[in-house]
ChimeraX commands (.cxc) that place a marker at each C-alpha (Angstrom):
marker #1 position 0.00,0.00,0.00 radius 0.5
marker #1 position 1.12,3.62,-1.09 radius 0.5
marker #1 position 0.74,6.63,1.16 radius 0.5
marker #1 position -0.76,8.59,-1.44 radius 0.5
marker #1 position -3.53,5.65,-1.70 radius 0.5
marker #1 position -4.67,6.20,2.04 radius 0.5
marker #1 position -7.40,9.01,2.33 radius 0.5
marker #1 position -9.99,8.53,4.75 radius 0.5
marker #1 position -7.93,6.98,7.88 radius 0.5
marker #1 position -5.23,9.15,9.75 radius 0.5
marker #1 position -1.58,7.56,8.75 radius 0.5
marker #1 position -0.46,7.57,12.27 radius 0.5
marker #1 position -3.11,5.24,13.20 radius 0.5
marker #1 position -0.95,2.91,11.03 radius 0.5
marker #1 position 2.52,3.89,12.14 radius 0.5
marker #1 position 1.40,4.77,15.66 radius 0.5
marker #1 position -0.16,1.70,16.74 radius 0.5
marker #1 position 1.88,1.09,19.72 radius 0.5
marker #1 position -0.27,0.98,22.94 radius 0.5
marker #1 position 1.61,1.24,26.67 radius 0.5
marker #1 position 0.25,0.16,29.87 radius 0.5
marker #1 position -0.35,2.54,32.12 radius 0.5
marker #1 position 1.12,0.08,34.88 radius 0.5
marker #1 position 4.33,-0.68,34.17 radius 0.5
marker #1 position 5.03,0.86,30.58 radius 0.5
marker #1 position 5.53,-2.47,28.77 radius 0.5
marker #1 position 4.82,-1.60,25.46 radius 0.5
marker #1 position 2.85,-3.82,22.92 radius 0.5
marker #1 position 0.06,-3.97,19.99 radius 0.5
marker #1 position -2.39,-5.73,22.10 radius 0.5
marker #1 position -5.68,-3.70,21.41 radius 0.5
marker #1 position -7.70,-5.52,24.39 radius 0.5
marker #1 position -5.70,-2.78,26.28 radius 0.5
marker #1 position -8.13,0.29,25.04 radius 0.5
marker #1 position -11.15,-2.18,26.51 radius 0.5
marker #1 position -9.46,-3.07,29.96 radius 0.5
marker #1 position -7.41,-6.47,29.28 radius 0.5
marker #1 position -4.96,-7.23,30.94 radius 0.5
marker #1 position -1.30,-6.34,30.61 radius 0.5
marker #1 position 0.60,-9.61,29.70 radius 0.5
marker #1 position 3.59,-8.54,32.11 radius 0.5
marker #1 position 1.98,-7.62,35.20 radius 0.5
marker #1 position -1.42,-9.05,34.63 radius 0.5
marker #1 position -3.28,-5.78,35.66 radius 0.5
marker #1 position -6.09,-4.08,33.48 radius 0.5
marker #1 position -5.80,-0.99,31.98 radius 0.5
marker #1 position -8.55,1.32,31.76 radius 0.5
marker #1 position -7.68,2.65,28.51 radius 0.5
marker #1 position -4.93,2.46,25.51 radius 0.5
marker #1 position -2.29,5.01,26.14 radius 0.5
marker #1 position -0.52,5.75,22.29 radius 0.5
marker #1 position 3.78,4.99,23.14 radius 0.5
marker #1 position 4.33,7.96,21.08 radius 0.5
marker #1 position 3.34,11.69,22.13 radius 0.5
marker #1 position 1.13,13.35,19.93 radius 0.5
marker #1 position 3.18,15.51,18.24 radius 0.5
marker #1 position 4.48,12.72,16.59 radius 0.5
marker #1 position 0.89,11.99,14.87 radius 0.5
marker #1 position 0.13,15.20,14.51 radius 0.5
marker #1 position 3.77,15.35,12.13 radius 0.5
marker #1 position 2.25,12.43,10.40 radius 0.5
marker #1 position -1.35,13.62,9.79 radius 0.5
marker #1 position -0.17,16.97,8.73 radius 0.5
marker #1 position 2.30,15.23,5.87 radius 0.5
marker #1 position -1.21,12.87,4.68 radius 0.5
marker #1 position -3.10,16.23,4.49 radius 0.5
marker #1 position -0.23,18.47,2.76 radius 0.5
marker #1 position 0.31,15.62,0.39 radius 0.5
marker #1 position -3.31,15.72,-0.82 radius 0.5
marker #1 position -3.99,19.14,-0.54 radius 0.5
marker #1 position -4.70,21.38,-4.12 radius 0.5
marker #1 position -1.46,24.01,-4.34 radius 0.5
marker #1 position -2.85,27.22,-3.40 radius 0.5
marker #1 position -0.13,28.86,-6.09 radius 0.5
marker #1 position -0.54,28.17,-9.92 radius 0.5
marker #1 position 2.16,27.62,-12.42 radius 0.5
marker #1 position 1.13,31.42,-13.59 radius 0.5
marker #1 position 1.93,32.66,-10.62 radius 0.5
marker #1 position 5.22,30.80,-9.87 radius 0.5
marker #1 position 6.46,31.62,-13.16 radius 0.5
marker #1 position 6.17,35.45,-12.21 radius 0.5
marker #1 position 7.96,34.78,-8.61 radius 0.5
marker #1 position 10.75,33.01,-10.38 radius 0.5
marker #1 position 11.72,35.86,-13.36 radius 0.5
marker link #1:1,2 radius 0.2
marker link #1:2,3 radius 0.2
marker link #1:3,4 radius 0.2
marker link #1:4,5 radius 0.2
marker link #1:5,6 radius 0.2
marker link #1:6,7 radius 0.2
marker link #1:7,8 radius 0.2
marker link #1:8,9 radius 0.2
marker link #1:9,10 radius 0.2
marker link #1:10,11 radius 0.2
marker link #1:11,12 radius 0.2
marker link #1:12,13 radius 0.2
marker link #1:13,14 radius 0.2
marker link #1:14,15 radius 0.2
marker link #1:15,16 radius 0.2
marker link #1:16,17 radius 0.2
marker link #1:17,18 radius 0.2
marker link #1:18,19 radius 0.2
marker link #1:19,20 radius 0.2
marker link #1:20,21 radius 0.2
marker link #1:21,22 radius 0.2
marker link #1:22,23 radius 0.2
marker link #1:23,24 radius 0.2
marker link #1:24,25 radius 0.2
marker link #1:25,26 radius 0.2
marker link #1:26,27 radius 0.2
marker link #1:27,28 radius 0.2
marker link #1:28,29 radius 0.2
marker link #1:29,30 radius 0.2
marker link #1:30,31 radius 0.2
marker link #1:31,32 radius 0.2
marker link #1:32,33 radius 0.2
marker link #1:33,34 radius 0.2
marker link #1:34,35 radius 0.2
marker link #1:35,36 radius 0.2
marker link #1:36,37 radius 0.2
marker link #1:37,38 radius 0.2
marker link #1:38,39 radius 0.2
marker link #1:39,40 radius 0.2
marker link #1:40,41 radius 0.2
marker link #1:41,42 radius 0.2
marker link #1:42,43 radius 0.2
marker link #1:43,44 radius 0.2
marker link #1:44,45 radius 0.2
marker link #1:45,46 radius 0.2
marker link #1:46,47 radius 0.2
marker link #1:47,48 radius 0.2
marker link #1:48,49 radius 0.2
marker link #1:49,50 radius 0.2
marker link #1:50,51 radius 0.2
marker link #1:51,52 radius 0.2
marker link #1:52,53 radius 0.2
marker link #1:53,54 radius 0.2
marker link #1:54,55 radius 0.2
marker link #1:55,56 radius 0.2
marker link #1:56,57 radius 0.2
marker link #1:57,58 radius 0.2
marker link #1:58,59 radius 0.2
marker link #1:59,60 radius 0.2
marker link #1:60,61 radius 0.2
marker link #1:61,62 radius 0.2
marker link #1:62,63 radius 0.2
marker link #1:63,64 radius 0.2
marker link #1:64,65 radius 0.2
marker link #1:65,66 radius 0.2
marker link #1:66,67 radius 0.2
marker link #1:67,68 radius 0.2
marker link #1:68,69 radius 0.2
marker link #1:69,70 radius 0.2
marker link #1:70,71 radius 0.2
marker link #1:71,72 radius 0.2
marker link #1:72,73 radius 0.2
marker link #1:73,74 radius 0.2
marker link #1:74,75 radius 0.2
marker link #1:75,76 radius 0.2
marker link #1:76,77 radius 0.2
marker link #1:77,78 radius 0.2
marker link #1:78,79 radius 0.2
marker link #1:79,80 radius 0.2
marker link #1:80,81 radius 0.2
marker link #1:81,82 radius 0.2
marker link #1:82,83 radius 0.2
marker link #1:83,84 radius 0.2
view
């Protein structure tokens, strides 16, 4: 799958799918961790998913998906007169 074929689903929920308990920090992809499982390391249930990465670093990502497949807001007319 290409980047530029992904439109309606944030990227980072792709890259950033990395989920920490709020226990002891052990870091995994389990998703029963956003509906209270239980961490596989020190057995206790999470009340929510906590994303391993901070949110600037999905806000970077969503902000590339958008500028990549936004329409230029200068035209070739007008970039020809900024460059002579």
């Amino acid at each position: 799958m290409k980047l530029s074929g992904i439109r309606h689903q944030d990227v980072s929920t792709l890259v950033c799918d990395y989920l920490m308990c709020q226990h002891c920090g052990f870091i995994d992809r389990d998703r029963n961790r956003c509906r209270g499982g239980k961490c596989q390391v020190c057995s206790l249930a999470s009340q929510a998913g906590r994303l391993a990465f901070y949110s600037n670093i999905t806000t970077l990502v969503n902000l590339r998906q958008e500028v990549y497949h936004s329409t230029p807001s200068i035209t070739k007319d007008k970039l020809e007169l900024e460059v002579k």
